[in-house]
C-alpha positions as a LaTeX table, in Angstrom:
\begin{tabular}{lrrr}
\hline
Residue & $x$ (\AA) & $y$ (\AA) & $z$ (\AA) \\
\hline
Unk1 & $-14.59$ & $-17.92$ & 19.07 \\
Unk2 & $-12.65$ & $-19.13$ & 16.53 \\
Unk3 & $-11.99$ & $-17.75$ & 12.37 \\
Unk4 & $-10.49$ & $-19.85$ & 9.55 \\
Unk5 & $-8.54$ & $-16.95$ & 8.17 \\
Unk6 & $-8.51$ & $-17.69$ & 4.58 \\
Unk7 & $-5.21$ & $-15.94$ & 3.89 \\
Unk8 & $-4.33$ & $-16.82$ & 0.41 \\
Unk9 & $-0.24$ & $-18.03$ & $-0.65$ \\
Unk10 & 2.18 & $-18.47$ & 2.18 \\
Unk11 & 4.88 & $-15.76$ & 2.24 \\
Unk12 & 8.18 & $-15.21$ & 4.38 \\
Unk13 & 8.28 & $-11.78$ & 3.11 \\
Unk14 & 6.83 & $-8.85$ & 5.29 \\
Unk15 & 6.11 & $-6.46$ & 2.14 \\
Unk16 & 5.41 & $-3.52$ & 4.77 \\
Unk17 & 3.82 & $-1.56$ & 2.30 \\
Unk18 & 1.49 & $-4.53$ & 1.69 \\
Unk19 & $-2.08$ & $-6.18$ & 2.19 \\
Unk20 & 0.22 & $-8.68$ & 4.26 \\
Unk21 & 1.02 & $-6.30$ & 6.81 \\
Unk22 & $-2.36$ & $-5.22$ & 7.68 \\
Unk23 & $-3.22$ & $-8.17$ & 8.13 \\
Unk24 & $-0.24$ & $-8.96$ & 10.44 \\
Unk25 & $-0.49$ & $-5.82$ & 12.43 \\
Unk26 & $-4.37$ & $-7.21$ & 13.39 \\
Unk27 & $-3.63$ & $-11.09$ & 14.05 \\
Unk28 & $-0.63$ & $-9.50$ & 16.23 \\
Unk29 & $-3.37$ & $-7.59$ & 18.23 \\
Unk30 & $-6.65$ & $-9.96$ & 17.83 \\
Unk31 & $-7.78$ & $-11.92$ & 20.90 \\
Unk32 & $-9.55$ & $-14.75$ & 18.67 \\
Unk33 & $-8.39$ & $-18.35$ & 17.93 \\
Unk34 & $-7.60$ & $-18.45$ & 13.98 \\
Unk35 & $-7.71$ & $-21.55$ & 11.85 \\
Unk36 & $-4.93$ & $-20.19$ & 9.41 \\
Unk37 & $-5.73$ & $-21.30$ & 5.58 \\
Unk38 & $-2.78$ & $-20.58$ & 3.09 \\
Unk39 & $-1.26$ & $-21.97$ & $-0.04$ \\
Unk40 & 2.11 & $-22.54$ & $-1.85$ \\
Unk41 & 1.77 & $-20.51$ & $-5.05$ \\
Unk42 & 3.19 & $-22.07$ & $-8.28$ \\
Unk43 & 4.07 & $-18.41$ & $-9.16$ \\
Unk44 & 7.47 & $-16.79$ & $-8.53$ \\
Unk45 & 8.03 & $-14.19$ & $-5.98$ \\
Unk46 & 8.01 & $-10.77$ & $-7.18$ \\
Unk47 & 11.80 & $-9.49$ & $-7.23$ \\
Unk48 & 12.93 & $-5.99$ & $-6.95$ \\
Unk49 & 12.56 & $-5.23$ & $-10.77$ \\
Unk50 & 9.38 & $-7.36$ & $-10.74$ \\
Unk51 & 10.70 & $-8.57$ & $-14.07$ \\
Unk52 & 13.39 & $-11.21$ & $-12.92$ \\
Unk53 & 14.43 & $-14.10$ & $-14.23$ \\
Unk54 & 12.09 & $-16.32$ & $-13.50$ \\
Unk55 & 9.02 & $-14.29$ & $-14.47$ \\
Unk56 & 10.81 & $-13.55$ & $-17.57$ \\
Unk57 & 10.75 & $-17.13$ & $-18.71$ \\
Unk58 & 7.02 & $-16.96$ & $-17.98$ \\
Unk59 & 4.91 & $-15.70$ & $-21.19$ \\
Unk60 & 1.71 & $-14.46$ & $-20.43$ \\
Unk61 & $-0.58$ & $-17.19$ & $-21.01$ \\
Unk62 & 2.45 & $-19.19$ & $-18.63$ \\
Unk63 & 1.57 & $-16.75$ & $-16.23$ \\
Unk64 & $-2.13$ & $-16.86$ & $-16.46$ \\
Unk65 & $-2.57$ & $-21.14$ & $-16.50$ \\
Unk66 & $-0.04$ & $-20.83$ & $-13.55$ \\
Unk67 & $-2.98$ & $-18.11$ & $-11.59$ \\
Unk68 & $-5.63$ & $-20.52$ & $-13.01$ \\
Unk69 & $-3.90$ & $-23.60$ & $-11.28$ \\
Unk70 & $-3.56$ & $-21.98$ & $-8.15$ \\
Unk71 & $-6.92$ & $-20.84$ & $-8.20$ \\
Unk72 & $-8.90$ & $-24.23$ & $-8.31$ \\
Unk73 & $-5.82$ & $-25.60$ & $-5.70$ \\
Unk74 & $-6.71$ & $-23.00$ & $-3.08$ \\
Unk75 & $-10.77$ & $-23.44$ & $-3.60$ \\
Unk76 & $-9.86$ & $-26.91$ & $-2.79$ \\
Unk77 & $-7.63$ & $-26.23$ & $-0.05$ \\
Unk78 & $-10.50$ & $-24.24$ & 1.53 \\
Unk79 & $-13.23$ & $-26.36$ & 1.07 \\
Unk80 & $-11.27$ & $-29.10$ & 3.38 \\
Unk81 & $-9.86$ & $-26.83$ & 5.59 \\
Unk82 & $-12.44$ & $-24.67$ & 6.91 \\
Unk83 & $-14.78$ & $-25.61$ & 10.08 \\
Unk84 & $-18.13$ & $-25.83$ & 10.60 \\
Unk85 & $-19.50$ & $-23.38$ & 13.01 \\
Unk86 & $-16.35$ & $-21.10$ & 12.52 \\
Unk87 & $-16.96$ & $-17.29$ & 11.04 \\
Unk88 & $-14.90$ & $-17.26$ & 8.11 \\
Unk89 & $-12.82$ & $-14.32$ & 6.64 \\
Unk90 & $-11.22$ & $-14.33$ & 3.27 \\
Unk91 & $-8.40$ & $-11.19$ & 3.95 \\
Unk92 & $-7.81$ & $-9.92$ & 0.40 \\
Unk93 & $-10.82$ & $-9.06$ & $-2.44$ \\
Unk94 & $-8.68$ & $-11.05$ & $-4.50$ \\
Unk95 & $-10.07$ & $-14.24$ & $-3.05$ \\
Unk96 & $-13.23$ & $-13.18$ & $-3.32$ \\
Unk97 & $-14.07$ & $-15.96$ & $-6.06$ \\
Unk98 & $-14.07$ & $-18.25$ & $-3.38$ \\
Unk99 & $-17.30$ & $-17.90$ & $-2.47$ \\
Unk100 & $-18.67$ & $-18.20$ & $-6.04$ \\
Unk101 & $-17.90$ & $-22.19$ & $-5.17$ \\
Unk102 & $-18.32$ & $-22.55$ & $-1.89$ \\
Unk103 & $-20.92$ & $-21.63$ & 0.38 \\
Unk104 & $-19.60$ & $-20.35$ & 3.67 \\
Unk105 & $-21.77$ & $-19.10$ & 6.47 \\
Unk106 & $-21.14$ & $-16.40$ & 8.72 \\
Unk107 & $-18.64$ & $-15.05$ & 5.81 \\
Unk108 & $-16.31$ & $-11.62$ & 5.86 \\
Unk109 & $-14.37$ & $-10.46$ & 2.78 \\
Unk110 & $-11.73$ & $-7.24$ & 3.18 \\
Unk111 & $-12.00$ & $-5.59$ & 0.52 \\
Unk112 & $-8.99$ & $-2.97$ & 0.48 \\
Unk113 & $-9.69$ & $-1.45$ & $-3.10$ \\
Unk114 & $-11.08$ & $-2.21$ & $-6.62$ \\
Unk115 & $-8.36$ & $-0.87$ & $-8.05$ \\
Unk116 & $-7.64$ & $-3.47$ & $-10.57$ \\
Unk117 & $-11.51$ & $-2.99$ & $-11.89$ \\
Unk118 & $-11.87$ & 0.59 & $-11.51$ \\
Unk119 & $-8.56$ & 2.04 & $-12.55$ \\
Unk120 & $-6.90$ & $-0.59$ & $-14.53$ \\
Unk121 & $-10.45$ & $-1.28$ & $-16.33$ \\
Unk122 & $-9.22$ & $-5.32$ & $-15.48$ \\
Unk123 & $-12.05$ & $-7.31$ & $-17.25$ \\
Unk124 & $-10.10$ & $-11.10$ & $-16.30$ \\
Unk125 & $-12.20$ & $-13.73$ & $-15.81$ \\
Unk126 & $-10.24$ & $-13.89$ & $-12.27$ \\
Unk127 & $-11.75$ & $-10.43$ & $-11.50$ \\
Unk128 & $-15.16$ & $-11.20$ & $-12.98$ \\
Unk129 & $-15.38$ & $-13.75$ & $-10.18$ \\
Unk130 & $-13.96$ & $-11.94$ & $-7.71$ \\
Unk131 & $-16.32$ & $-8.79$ & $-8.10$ \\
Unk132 & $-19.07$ & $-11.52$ & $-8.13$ \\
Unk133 & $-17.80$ & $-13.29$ & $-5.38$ \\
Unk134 & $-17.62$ & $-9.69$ & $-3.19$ \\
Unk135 & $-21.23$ & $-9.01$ & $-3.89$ \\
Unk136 & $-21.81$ & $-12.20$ & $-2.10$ \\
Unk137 & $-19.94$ & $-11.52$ & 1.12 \\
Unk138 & $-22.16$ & $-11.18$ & 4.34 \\
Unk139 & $-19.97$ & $-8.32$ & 5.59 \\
Unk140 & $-17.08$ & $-6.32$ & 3.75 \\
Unk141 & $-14.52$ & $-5.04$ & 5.95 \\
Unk142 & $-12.60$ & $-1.73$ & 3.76 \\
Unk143 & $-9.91$ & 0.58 & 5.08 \\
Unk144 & $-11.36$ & 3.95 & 3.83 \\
Unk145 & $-14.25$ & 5.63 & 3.33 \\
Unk146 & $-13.41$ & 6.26 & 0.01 \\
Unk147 & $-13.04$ & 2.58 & $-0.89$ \\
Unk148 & $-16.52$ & 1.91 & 0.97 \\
Unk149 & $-17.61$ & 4.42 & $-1.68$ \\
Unk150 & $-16.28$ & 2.79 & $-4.67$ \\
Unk151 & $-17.39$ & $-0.71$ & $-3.42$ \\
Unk152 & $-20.71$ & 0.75 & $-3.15$ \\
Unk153 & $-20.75$ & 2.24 & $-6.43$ \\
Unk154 & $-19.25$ & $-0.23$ & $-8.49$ \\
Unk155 & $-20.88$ & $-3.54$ & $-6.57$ \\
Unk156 & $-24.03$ & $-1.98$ & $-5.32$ \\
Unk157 & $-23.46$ & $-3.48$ & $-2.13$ \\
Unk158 & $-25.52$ & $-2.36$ & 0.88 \\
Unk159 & $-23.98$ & 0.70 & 3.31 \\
Unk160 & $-25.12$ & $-0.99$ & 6.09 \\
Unk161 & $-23.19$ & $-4.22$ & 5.71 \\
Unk162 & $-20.20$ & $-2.63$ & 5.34 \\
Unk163 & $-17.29$ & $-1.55$ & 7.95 \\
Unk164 & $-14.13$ & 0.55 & 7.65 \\
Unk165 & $-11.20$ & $-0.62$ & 9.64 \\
Unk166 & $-8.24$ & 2.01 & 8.80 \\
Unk167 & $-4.70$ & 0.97 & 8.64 \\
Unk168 & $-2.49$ & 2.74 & 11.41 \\
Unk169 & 1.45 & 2.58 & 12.53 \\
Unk170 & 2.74 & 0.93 & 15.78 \\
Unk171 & 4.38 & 3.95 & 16.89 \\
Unk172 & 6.55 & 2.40 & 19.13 \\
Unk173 & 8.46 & 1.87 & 15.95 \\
Unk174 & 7.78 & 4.65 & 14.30 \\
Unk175 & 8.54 & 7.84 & 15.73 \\
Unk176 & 10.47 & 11.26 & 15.71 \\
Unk177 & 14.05 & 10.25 & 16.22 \\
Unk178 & 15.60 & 12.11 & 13.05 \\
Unk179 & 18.81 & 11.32 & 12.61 \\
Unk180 & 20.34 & 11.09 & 8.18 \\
Unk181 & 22.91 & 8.15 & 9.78 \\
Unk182 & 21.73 & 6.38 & 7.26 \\
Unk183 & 22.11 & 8.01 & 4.11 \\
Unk184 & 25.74 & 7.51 & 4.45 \\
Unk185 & 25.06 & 4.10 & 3.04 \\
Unk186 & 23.95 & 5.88 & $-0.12$ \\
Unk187 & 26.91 & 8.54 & $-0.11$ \\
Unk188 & 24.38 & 11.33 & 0.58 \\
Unk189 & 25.66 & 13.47 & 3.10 \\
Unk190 & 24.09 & 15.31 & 6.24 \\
Unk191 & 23.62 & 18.64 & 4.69 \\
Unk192 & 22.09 & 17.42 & 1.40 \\
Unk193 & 18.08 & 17.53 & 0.76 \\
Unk194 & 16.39 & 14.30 & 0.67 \\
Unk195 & 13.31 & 14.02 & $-1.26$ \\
Unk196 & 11.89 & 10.43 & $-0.49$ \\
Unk197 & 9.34 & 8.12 & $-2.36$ \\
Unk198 & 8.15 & 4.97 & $-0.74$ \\
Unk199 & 6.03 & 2.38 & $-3.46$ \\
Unk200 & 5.77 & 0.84 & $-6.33$ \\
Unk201 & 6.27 & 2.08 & $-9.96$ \\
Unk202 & 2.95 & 1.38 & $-11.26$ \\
Unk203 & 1.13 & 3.73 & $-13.80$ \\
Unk204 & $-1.09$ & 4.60 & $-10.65$ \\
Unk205 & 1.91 & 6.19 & $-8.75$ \\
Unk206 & 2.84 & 8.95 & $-10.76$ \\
Unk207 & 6.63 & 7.96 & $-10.58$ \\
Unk208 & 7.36 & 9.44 & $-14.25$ \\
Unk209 & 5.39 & 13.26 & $-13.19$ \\
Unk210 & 8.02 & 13.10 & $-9.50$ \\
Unk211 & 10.80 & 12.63 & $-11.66$ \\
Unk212 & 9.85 & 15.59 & $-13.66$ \\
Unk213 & 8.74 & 17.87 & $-10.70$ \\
Unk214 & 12.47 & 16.85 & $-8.80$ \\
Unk215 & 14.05 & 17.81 & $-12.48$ \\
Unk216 & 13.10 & 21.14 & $-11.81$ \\
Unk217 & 13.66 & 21.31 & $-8.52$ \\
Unk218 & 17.23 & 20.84 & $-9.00$ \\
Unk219 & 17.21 & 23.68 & $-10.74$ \\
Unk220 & 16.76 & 25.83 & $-7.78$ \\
Unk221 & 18.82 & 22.82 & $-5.30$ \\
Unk222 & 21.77 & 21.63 & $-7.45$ \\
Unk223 & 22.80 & 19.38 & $-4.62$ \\
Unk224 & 19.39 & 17.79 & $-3.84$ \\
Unk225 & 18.91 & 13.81 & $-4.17$ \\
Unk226 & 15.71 & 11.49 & $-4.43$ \\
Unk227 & 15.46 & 8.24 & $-2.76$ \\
Unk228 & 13.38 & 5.49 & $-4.05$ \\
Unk229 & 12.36 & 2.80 & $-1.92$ \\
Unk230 & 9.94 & $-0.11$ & $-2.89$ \\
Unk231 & 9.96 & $-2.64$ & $-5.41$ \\
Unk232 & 8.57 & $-1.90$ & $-9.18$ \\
Unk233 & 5.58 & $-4.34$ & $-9.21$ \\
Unk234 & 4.39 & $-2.97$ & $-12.73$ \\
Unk235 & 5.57 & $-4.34$ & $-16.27$ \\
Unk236 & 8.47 & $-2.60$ & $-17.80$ \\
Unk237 & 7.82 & 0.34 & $-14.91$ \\
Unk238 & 11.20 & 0.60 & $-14.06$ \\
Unk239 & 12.74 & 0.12 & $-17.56$ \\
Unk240 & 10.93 & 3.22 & $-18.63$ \\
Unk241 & 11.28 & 5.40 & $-15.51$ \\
Unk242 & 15.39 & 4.82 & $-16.01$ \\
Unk243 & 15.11 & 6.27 & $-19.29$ \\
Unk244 & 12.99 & 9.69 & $-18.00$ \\
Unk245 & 16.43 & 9.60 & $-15.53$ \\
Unk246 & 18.81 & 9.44 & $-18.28$ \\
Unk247 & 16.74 & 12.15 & $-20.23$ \\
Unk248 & 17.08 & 14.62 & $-17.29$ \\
Unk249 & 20.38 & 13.59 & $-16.62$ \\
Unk250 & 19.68 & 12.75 & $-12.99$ \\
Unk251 & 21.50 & 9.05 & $-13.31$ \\
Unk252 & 23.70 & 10.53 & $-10.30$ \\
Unk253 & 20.71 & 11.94 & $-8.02$ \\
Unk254 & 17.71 & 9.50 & $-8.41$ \\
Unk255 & 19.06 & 6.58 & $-6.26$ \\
Unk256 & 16.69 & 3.36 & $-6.18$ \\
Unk257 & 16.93 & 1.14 & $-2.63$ \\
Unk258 & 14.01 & $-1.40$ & $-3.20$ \\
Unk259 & 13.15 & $-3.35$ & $-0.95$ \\
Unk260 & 13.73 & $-2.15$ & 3.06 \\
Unk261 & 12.85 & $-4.27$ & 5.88 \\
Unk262 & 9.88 & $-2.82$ & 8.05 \\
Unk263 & 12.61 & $-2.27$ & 11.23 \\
Unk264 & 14.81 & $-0.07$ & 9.22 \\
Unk265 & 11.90 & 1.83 & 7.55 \\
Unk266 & 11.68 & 4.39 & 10.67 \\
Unk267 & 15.51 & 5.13 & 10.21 \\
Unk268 & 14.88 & 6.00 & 6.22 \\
Unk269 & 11.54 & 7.88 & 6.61 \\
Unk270 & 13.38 & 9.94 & 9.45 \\
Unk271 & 16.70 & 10.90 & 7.85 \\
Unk272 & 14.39 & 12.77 & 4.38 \\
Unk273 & 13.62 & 15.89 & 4.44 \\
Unk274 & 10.40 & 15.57 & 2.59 \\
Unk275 & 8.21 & 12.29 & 1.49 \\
Unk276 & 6.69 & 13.08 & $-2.01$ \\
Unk277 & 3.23 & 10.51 & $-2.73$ \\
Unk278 & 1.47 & 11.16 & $-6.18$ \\
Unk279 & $-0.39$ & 8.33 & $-5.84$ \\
Unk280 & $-3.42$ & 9.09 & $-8.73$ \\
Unk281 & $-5.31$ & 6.38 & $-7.12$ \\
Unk282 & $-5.09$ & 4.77 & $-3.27$ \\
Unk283 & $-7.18$ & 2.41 & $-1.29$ \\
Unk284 & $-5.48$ & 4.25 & 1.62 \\
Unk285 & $-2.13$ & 5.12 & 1.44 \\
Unk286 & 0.57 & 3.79 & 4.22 \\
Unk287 & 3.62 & 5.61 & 3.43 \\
Unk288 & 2.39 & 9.25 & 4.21 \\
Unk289 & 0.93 & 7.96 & 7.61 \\
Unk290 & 4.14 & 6.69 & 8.35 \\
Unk291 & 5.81 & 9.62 & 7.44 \\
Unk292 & 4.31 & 11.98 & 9.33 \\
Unk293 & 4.68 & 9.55 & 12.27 \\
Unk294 & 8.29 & 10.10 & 11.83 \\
Unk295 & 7.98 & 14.05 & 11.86 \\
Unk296 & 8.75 & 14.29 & 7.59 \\
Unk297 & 6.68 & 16.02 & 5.93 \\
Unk298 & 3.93 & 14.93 & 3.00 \\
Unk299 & 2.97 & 16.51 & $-0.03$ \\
Unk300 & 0.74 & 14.02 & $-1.49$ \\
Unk301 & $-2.04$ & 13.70 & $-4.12$ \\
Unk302 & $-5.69$ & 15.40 & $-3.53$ \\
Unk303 & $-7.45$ & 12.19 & $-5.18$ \\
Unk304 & $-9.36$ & 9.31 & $-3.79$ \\
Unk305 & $-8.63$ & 8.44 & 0.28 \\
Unk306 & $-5.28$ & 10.33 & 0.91 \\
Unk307 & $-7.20$ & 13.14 & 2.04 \\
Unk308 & $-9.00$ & 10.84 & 4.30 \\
Unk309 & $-4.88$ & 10.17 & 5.55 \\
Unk310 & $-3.02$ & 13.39 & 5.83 \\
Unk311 & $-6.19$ & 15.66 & 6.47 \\
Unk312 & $-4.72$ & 19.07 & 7.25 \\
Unk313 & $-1.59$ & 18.41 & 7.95 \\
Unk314 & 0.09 & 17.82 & 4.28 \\
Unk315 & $-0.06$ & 19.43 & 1.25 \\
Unk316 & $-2.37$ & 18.28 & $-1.07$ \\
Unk317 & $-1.62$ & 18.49 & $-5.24$ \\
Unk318 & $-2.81$ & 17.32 & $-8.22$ \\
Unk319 & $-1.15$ & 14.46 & $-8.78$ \\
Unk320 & $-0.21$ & 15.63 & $-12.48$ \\
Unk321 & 0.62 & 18.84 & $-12.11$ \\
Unk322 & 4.63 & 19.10 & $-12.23$ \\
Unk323 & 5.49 & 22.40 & $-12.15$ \\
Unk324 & 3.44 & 22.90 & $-8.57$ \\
Unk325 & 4.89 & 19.70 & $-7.36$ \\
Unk326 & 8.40 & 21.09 & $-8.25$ \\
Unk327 & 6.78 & 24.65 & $-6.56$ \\
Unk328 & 5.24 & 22.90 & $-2.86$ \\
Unk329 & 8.91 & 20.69 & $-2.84$ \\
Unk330 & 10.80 & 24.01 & $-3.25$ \\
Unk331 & 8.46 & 26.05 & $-0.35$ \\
Unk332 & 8.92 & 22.95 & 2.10 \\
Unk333 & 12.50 & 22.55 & 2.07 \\
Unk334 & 13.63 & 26.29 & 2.36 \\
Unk335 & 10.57 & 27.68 & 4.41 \\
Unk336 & 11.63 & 26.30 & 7.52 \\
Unk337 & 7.96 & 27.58 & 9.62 \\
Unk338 & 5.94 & 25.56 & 7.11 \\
Unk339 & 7.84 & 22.55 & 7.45 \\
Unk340 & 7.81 & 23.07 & 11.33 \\
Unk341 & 4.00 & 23.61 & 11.07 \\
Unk342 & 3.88 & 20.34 & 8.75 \\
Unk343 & 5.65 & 18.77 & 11.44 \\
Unk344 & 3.64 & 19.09 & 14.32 \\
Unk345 & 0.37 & 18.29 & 12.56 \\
Unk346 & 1.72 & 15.49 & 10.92 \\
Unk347 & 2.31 & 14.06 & 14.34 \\
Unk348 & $-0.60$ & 14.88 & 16.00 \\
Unk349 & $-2.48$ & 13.16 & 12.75 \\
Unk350 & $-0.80$ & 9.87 & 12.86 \\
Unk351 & $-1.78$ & 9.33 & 16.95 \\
Unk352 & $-5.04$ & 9.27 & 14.98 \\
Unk353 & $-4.35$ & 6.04 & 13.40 \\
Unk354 & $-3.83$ & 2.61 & 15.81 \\
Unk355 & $-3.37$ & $-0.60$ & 15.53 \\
Unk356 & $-4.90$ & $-1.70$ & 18.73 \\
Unk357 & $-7.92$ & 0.54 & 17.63 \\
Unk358 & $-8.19$ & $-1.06$ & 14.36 \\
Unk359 & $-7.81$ & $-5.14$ & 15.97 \\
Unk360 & $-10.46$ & $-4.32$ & 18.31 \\
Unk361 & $-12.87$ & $-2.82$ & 15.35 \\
Unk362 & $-12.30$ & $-5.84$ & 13.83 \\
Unk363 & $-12.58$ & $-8.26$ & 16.45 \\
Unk364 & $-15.87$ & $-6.45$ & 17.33 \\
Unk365 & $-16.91$ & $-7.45$ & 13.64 \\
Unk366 & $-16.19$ & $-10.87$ & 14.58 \\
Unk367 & $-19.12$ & $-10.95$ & 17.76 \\
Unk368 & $-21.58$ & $-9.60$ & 15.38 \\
Unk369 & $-21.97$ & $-12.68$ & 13.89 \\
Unk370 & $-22.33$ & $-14.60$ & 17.60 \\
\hline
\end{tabular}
């Protein structure tokens, strides 16, 4: 059996909070011969700030003939690459348009979210064709059941041709081994509180309603630091969120890392106290499974699939509501049998999520079509 894995623009980069490493933790795990199909985007790579240099030299209509390009080169790039005979699987719902111009039998699209159609209210041509595209895919492969919902909803795709493969950890990487060796690096020292944040600072995260929440919190903890890790990925996201800082006067306690490589995430996840994700909108949500792998535990948002992650073994908020944020922070980091109790069922829920599980879901996908 072999699958041209349409796989969209090369990358080096292992962002580990990513649709790349989904993908990568599978293919690691797949028995199946794969006829890789990638590009070289024209665009730049995303920096830390998202807005770098080179993107800033990049106007928006730049930007969008540079998407367009690479568009019509990859649809090309496809159309000579793939095999007959093969079952092919486009990996990301962003190349979904792909099959608006090319016929390909025996066809699988993951689909991780809609978020840029259902959230963002993105009417692009791009996504246009790629929520076309979608409703043409034999099989869509999703990673929650709340996605499968929206996909339903939104595409009126069929239940029965669709199949949930969850993300997981490989927990021979991450584990309980807590140890705050690391936080020397930032001049935080062992008996300091950690509050931790692992993403991006798009509108969807809730970045600006954290800071607030840990403002108050250092009310009650003058000595208490938050850790950002992640790249900003959204326009002007970081710009703004360093003026809320400067407003609370927490210039000296918010410290930003960005990006971590995936070995040394265990070591960061394990030296916080607590991980804090008000994501107001997740296709799954990797950094609270992860987390809780390490023994840390989660207060994250009640919204969309991260109850479908942490179950009953985080604390659940809405994702706006500050002053119980600030509250559930407070009650985890001086109530030391909650956080125990966190503890234990946050380990016992990640053992729930595998990668070996999830590879052989999907490679079972793959024999339907034989």
């Amino acid at each position: 059996m072999e699958i041209d894995y349409i796989n969209g623009s090369r990358t080096d980069k292992k962002f580990w909070i990513s649709i790349s490493k989904y993908q990568m933790e599978i293919v690691k795990r797949l028995n199946a011969k794969l006829n890789v199909i990638e590009y070289n985007s024209l665009m730049p790579l995303r920096s830390d700030s998202y807005e770098n240099k080179s993107l800033k030299f990049i106007t928006d209509i730049g930007k969008k003939t540079l998407k367009t390009i690479d568009k019509y080169r990859y649809i090309h790039t496809v159309k000579n690459e793939v095999k007959e005979g093969n079952i092919k699987h486009i990996t990301s719902q962003g190349f979904a348009y792909i099959l608006n111009s090319i016929k390909l039998e025996n066809n699988i699209v993951t689909c991780y979210d809609i978020i840029p159609w259902v959230y963002d209210k993105e009417r692009s041509s791009i996504w246009k064709e790629n929520m076309k595209g979608l409703g043409l895919a034999d099989i869509i492969i999703t990673i929650s059941k709340f996605s499968k919902e929206e996909i339903m909803k939104y595409l009126d795709y069929p239940e029965e041709r669709i199949r949930i493969v969850y993300p997981a950890v490989d927990h021979s990487i991450y584990y309980e081994n807590r140890d705050k060796k690391i936080l020397s690096k930032l001049n935080i020292s062992n008996d300091q509180k950690v509050v931790l944040y692992v993403g991006s600072e798009t509108s969807r995260q809730n970045v600006p309603v954290l800071i607030k929440a840990f403002a108050q919190l250092k009310k009650k903890i003058p000595g208490i630091k938050m850790v950002k890790i992640g790249e900003s990925q959204g326009y002007r996201g970081r710009e703004n969120i360093l003026k809320l800082i400067k407003d609370f006067h927490l210039q000296e306690d918010v410290i930003f890392v960005g990006y971590i490589p995936e070995e040394d995430m265990p070591k960061w996840y394990n030296a916080a106290d607590i991980l804090v994700y008000p994501c107001a909108y997740a296709g799954f949500g990797l950094p609270p499974l992860e987390a809780m792998a390490c023994g840390t535990p989660v207060i994250t948002s009640n919204t969309t699939s991260l109850p479908e992650v942490v179950g009953d073994a985080g604390i659940m908020i809405d994702p706006q509501d500050i002053e119980l944020m600030a509250d559930k922070m407070h009650d985890v980091l001086t109530n030391d049998t909650l956080k125990d109790n966190m503890i234990n069922k946050g380990l016992k829920r990640a053992k729930i999520f595998n990668w070996d599980k999830s590879a052989h879901k999907t490679l079972n996908i793959y024999r339907e079509f034989l």
